[in-house]
C-alpha positions as CSV (number, residue, x, y, z in Angstrom):
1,X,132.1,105.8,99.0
2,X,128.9,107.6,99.9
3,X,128.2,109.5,103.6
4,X,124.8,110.0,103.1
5,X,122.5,110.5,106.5
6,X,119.4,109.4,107.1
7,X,117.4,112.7,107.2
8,X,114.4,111.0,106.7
9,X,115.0,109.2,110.0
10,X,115.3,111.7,111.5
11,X,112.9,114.0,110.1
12,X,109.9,111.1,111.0
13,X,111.3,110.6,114.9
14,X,111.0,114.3,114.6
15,X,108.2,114.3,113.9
16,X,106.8,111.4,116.1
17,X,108.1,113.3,119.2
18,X,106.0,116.1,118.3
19,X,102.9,114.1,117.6
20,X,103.7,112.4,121.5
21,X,103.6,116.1,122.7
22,X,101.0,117.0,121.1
23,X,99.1,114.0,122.4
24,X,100.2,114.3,125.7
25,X,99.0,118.1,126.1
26,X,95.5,116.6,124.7
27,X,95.1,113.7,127.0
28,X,96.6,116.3,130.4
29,X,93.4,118.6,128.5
30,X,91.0,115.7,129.1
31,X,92.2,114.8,132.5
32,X,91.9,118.4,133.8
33,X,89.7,119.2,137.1
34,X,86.6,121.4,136.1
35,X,85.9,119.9,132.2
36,X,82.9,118.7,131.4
37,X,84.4,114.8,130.8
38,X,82.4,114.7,128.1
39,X,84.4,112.4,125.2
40,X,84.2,113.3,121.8
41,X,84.3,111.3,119.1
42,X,84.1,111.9,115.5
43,X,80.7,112.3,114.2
44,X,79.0,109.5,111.9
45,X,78.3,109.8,108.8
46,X,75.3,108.5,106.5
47,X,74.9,108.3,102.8
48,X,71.8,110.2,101.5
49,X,72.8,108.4,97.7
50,X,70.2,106.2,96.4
51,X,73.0,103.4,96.0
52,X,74.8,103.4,98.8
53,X,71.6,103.2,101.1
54,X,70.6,100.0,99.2
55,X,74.2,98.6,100.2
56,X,73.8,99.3,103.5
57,X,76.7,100.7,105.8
58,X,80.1,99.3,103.8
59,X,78.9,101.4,101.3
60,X,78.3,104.5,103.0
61,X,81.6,103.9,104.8
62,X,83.6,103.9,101.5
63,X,81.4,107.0,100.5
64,X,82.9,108.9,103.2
65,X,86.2,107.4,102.3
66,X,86.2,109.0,98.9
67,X,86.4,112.3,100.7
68,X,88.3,112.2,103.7
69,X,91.5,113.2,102.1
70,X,90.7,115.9,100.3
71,X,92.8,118.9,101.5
72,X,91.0,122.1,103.0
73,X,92.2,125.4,104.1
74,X,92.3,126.0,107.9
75,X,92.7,129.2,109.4
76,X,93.1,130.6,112.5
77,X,92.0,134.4,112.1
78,X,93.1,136.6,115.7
79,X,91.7,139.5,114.3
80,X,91.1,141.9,111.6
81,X,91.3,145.9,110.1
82,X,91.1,148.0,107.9
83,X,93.7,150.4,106.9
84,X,94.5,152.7,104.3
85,X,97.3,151.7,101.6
86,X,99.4,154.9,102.8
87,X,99.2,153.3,106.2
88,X,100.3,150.3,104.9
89,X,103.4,151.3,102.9
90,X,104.9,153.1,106.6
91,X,105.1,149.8,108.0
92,X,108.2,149.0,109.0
93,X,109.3,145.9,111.0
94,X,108.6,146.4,114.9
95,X,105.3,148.2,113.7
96,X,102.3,147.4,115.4
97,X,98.8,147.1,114.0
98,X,95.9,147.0,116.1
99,X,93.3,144.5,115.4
100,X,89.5,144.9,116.1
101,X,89.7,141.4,118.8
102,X,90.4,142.2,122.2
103,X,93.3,140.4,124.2
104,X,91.8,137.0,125.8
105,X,88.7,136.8,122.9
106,X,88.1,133.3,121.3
107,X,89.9,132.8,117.8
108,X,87.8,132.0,115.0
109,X,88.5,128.6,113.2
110,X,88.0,128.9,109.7
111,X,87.6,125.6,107.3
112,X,87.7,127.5,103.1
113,X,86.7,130.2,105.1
114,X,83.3,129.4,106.9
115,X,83.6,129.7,110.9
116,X,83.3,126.2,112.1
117,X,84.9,126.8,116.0
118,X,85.9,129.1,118.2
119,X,89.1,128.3,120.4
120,X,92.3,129.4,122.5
121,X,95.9,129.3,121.9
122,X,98.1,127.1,123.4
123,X,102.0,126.2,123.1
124,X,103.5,123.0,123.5
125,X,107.2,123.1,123.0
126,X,107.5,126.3,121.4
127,X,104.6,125.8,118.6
128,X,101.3,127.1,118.2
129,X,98.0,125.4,118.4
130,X,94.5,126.2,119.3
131,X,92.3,124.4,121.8
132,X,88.8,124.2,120.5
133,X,86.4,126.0,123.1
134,X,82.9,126.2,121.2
135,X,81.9,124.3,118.0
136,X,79.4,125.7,115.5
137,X,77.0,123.3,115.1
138,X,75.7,121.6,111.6
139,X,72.5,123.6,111.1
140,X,74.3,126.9,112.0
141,X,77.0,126.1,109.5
142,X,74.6,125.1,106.7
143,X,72.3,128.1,107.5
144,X,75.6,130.7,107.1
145,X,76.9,128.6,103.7
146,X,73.4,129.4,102.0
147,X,73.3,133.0,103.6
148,X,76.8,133.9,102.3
């Protein structure tokens, strides 16, 4: 006779509960006094392809398919230094290393390590996230992937 629980049950409604948080503390975000109420939306996307503009737009919608689930790095960088290795091998835990941001500065929002956004932390039921405050826009992205 078997006892096995369902972890995965409860793993997914663990899940789901945070997702509804998560939501939540977006749509309280949207619905605060003193925000622009402007709604954002996903940006669309054309095919440049020679075959996919003679298709028309069911083909550039699976074009865009084809590449929405390919995993990228995000990172959150809250500052940076530079130290020398001596410094390094004295750390010991409850060390403190100072960083070059300042307390209350924007984070950077890095996508494979380009800036794309610049936001502020938040917590919703004990985790981390980071509320976008300034977007770098297409043409500034594309003119600091060809500079670096």
């Amino acid at each position: 006779m078997s006892t096995d629980t369902p972890t995965d049950a409860f793993d997914t409604s663990a899940q789901d509960r945070a997702a509804d948080d998560w939501a939540q503390a977006l749509e309280e975000q949207a619905s605060a006094p003193g925000k622009s109420g402007e709604a954002e939306s996903a940006p669309e996307f054309e095919s440049i392809s020679g075959p996919a503009k003679a298709n028309g737009k069911a083909a550039s919608q699976n074009d865009i398919q084809m590449v929405l689930d390919i995993p990228v790095q995000l990172t959150v960088e809250l500052g940076r230094t530079k130290v020398p290795i001596k410094y390094i091998l004295q750390l010991a835990q409850g060390s403190v290393v100072e960083l070059d941001a300042l307390a209350g500065e924007p984070m950077d929002v890095l996508v494979n390590g380009y800036l794309i956004a610049q936001g502020e932390v938040v917590v919703v039921n004990e985790k981390f996230g980071i509320r976008l405050t300034d977007i770098v826009t297409p043409s500034e992205r594309m003119r600091r992937v060809s500079r670096g």
